[in-house]
Each structure stands twice: as structure tokens, then as C-alpha cells.
MARDOSE-459986 format. One line per field, with one value per residue: residue number from 1; residue in one letter; x, y, z of N, C-alpha, C in turn. Coordinates in Angstrom, 1 decimal. Layout:
residues N
n: c(NUM	...)
res: c(A	...)
npx: c(X	...)
npy: c(Y	...)
npz: c(Z	...)
capx: c(X	...)
capy: c(Y	...)
capz: c(Z	...)
cpx: c(X	...)
cpy: c(Y	...)
cpz: c(Z	...)
END
This chain:
residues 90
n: c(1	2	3	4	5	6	7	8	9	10	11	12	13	14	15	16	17	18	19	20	21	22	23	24	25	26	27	28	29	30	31	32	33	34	35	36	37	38	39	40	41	42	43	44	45	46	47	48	49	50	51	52	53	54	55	56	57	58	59	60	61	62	63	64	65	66	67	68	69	70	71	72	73	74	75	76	77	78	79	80	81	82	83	84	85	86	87	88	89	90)
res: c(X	X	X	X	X	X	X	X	X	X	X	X	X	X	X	X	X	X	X	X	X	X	X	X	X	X	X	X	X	X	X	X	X	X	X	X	X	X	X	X	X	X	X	X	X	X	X	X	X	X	X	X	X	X	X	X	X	X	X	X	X	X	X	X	X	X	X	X	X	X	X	X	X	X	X	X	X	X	X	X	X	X	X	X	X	X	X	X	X	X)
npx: c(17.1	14.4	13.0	10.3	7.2	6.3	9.0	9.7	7.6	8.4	11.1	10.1	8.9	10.4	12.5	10.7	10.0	12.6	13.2	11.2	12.6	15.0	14.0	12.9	15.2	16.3	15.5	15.9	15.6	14.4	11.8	11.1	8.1	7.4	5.6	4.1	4.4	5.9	7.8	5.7	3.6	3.2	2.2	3.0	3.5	4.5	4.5	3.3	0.7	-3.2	-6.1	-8.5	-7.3	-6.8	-9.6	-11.4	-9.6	-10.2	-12.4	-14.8	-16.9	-18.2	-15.8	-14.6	-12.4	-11.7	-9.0	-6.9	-4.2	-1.8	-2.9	-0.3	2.8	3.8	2.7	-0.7	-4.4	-7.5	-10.2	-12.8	-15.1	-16.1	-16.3	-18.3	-20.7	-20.5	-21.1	-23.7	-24.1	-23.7)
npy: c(-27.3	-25.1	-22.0	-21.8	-20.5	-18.7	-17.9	-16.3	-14.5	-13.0	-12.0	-10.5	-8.5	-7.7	-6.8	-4.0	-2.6	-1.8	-0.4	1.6	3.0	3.8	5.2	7.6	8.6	9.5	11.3	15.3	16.3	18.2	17.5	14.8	13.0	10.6	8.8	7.3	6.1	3.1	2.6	4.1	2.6	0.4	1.4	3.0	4.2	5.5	7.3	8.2	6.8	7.6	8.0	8.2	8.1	5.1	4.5	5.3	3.9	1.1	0.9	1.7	2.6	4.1	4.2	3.1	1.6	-1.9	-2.6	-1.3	1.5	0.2	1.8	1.8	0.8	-0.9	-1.9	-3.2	-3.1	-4.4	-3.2	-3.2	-2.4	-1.2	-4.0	-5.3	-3.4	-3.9	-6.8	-6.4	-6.0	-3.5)
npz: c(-4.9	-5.3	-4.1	-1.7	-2.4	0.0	1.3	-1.3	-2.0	0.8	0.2	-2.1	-0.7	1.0	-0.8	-2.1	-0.3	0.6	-2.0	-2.4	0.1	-1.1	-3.1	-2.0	-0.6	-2.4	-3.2	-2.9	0.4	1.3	-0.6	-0.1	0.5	1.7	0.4	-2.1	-5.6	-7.0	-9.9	-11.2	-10.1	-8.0	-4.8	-2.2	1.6	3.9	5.7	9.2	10.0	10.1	11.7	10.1	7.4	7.8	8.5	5.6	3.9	4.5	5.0	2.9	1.6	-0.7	-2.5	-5.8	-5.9	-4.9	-4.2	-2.5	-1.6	0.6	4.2	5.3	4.8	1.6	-0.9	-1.5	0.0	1.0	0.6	2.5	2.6	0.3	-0.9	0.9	0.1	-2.8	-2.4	-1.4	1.1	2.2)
capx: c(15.8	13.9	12.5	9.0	6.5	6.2	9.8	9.6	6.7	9.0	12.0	9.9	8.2	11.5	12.8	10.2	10.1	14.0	13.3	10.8	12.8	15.6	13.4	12.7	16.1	17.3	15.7	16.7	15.3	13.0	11.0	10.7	6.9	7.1	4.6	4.3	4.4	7.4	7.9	4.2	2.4	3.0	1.7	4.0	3.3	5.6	3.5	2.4	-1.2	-4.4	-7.5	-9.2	-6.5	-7.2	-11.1	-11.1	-9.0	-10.4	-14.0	-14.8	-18.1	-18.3	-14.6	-15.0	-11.5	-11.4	-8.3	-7.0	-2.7	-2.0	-2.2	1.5	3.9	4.1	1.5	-2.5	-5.0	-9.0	-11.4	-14.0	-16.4	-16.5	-16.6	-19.5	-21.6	-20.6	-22.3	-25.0	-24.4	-23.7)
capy: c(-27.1	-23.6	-21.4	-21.7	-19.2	-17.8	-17.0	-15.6	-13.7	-12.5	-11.3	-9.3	-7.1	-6.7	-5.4	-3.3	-1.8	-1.1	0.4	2.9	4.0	4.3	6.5	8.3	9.1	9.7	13.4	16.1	16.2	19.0	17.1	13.6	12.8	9.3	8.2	7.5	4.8	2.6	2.6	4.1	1.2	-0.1	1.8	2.9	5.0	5.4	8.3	7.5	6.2	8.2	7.3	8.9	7.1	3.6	4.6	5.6	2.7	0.1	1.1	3.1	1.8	5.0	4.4	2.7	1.0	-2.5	-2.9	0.0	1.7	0.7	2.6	2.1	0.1	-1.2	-2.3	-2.9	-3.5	-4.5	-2.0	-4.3	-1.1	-1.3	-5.2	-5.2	-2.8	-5.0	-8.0	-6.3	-5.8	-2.5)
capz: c(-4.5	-5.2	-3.4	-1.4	-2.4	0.8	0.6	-3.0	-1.5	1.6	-0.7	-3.1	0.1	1.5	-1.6	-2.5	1.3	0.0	-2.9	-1.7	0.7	-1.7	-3.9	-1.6	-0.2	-3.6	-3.3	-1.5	1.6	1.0	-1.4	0.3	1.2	2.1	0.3	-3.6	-6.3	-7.7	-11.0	-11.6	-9.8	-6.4	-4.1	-1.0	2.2	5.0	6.8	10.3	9.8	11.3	11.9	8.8	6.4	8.0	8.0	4.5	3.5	4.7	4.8	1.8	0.2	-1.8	-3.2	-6.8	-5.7	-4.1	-3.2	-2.1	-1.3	1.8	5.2	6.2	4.2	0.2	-1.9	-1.3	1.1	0.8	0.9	2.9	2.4	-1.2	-1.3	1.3	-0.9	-3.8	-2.3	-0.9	2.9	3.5)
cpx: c(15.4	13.2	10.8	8.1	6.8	7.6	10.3	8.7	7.8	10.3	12.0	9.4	9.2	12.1	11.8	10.0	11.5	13.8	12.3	11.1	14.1	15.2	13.4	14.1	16.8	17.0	16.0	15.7	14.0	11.6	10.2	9.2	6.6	6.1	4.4	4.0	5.9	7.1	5.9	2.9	2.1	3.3	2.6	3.4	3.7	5.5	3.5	1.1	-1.8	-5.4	-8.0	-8.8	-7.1	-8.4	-11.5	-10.5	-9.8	-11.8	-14.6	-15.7	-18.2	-17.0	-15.0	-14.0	-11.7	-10.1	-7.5	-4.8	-2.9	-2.1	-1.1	2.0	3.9	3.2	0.0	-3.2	-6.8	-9.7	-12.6	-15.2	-16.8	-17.5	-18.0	-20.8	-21.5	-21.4	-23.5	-25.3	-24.5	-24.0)
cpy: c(-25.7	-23.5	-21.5	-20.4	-18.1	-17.0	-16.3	-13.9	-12.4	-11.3	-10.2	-8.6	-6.5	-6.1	-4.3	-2.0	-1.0	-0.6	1.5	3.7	4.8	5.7	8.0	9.4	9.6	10.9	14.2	16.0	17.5	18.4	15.8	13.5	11.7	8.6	8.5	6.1	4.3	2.2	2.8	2.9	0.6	1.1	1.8	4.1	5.0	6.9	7.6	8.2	7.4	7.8	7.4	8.3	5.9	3.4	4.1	4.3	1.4	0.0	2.2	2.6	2.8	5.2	2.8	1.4	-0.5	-2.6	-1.3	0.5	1.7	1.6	2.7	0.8	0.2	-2.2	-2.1	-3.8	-3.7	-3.6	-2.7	-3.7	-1.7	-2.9	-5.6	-4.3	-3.5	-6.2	-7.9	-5.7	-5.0	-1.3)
cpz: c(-4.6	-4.5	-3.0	-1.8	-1.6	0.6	-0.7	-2.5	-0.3	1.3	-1.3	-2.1	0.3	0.4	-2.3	-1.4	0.4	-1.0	-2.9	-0.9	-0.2	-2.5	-3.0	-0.7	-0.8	-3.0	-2.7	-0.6	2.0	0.2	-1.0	1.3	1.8	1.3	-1.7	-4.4	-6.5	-9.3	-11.8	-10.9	-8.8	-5.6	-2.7	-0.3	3.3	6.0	8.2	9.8	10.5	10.7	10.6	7.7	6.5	7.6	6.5	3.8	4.0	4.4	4.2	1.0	-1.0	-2.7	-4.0	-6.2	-4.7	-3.1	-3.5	-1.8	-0.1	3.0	5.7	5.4	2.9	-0.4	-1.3	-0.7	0.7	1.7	0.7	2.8	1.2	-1.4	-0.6	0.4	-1.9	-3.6	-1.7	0.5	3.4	1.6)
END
């Protein structure tokens, strides 16, 4: 029997969680920002959040971007700003 989406879905976050932090532990310790891509493309950030980030992220009508790198963890998030200017609302 194979695997349910969801866990397909569940697998690939937790290794991508693990492989951002790996990256990031590879370098020395002077260098490590937390926050970066994986292999050029997914989107990682392991900062603690502030307001301004989440703001900005989430509600960003003037950012071209819909979906957006998340505020705290591995991959991307909707930028309800944008999409509301997109349909009209805001």
C-alpha cells in the first residue's frame, strides 16, 4: 500500500526543515544567517519573526510576489495583500 499524500507532504517538510538546517550548520559559525534558499529555490528562514516581516509578508499589496518566503520555517506563504489588490479589494 503507498503512501497518503498528506504523509508524502509531511516527509518532504521534515526533510527540507533538515536540510536547511544542515546547510546551514555546514558553515562556520560566523557566517550562518539562518535564513536562505535550498538548492537556489526553497525558500527558508529560521530567524525569530517580527512584526514588520509578518506584516510585509503577508500583507504586501505593493509586492509584485504572490506567494511570498515564509516568516518562520521552509517554503511559502500568501501574500493576501497582493492577491486582494489583484481582485480588486484593497
Amino acid at each position: 500500500m503507498g503512501m497518503s499524500l498528506r504523509t508524502v507532504a509531511m516527509v518532504t517538510g521534515i526533510g527540507l526543515v533538515v536540510a536547511a538546517v544542515a546547510q546551514e550548520l555546514a558553515k562556520p559559525s560566523e557566517e550562518r544567517k539562518w535564513h536562505g534558499t535550498l538548492a537556489g529555490v526553497v525558500p527558508y528562514d529560521f530567524r525569530p519573526p517580527t512584526v514588520e516581516r509578518a506584516r510585509s509578508t503577508w500583507w504586501g499589496p505593493q509586492d509584485e510576489r504572490v506567494f511570498m518566503p515564509q516568516v518562520f520555517g521552509v517554503g511559502w506563504t500568501l501574500n493576501i495583500g497582493r492577491l486582494a489588490r489583484l481582485i480588486g479589494l484593497a
